[in-house]
N, C-alpha and C positions, 0 to 999 in steps of 0.2 A: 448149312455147312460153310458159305463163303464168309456169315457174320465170322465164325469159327474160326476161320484162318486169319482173317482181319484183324480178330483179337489176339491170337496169337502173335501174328506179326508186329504187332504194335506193341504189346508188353518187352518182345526181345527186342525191338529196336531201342526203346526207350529205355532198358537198361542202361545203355551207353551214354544215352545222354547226362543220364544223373550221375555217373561215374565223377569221383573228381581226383584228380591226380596227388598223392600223397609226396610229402616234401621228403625228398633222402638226402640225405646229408653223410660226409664219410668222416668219422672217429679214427685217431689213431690207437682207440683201445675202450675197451665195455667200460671204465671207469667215465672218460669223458662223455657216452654218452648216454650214462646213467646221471651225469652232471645235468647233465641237456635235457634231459628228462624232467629232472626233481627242479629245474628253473619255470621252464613249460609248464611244469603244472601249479605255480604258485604262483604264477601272476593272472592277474585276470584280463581278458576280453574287454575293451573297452566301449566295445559298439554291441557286445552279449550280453553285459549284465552281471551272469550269475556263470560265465560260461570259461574256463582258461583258456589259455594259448594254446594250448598244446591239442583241446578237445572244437576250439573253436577253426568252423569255416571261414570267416569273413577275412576281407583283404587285408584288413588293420592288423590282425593276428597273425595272418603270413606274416607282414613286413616285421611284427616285433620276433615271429622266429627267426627269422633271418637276421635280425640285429644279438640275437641269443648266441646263433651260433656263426655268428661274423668275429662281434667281441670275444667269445670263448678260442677261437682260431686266432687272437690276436694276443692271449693270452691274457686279459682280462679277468679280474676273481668275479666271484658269486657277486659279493656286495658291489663291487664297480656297474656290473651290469644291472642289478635290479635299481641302484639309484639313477644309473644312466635313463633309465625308463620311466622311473619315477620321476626324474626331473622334466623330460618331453611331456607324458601321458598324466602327470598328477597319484597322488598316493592313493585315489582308486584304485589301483589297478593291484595293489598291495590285496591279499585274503587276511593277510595278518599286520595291520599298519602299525610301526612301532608308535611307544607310546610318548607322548610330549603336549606343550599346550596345546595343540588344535586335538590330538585324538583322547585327550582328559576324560572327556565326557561318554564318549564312546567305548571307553574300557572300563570306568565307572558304572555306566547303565545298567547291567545285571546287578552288580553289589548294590545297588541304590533299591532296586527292585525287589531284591530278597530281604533287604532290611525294611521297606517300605512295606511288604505282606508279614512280614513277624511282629514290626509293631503293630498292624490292624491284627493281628491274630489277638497279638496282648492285651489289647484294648476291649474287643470282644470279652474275650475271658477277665477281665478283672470285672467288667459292667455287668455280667453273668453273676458273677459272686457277688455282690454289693446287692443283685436285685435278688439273691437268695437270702441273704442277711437280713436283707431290710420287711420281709413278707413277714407278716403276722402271725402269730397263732387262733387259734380261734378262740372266742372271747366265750363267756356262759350257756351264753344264749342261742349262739351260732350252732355251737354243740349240742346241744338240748334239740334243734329243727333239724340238724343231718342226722342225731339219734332217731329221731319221730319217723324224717322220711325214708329211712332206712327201714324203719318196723312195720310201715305201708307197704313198704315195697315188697317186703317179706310175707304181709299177710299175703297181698295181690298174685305174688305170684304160686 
């Protein structure tokens, strides 16, 4: 009974501790902070990885919301803010980096990949055809011994 209470009391304490305080921020209207929103979630976490701003914990993340909506209260556009942070934090931080010499390659790699499996497709299938072309028929004799073993097999069974 007292493990009982001890576990009880430790899981409701410990909710609290895992609590973490949600950032509020005040809009002077749903459009701006549907702004704030759709910015939050297009940029990425720099210290998560695979994680945006808007869903990421880490401190790095706070401060770029708080730089979101410092610039947007400053009256800052969209693109001001996202190259403002792209120029600090690098075009990682971009889901969708535009395209130029350094991301070439990177918005290339799919088209590169789907042309690189339809020529090995094609390559396959013409070597396919050429090795069906090229097979023989059976000569006199050939046919005369798969006649024969045919008529063995006939008797036999």
């Amino acid at each position: 009974m007292v493990r009982m209470v001890c576990l009880v009391l430790v899981l409701l304490l410990s909710g609290g501790a895992a609590a973490d305080v949600a950032d509020v921020y005040d809009f002077s209207d749903r459009a701006q902070e549907q702004r704030y929103q759709n910015l939050t979630a297009e940029l990425r976490c720099p210290k998560c990885q695979n994680q945006n701003i808007a869903d990421s914990n880490a401190p790095i993340a706070k401060d770029m919301r708080n730089v979101v909506y410092q610039m947007m209260k400053d009256g800052a556009s969209n693109e001001e803010i996202v190259e403002s942070l792209v120029g600090r934090f690098g075009e990682f931080i971009r889901y969708k980096p535009e395209l130029d010499s350094r991301t070439f390659l990177l918005w290339a790699t799919p088209a590169i990949a789907v042309l690189g499996g339809l020529l090995v497709v094609a390559g396959v299938v013409i070597r396919s055809r050429r090795a069906g072309m090229e097979s023989q028929a059976l000569s006199a004799e050939e046919r005369s011994r798969v006649d024969e073993m045919l008529a063995n097999e006939d008797r036999s069974s």
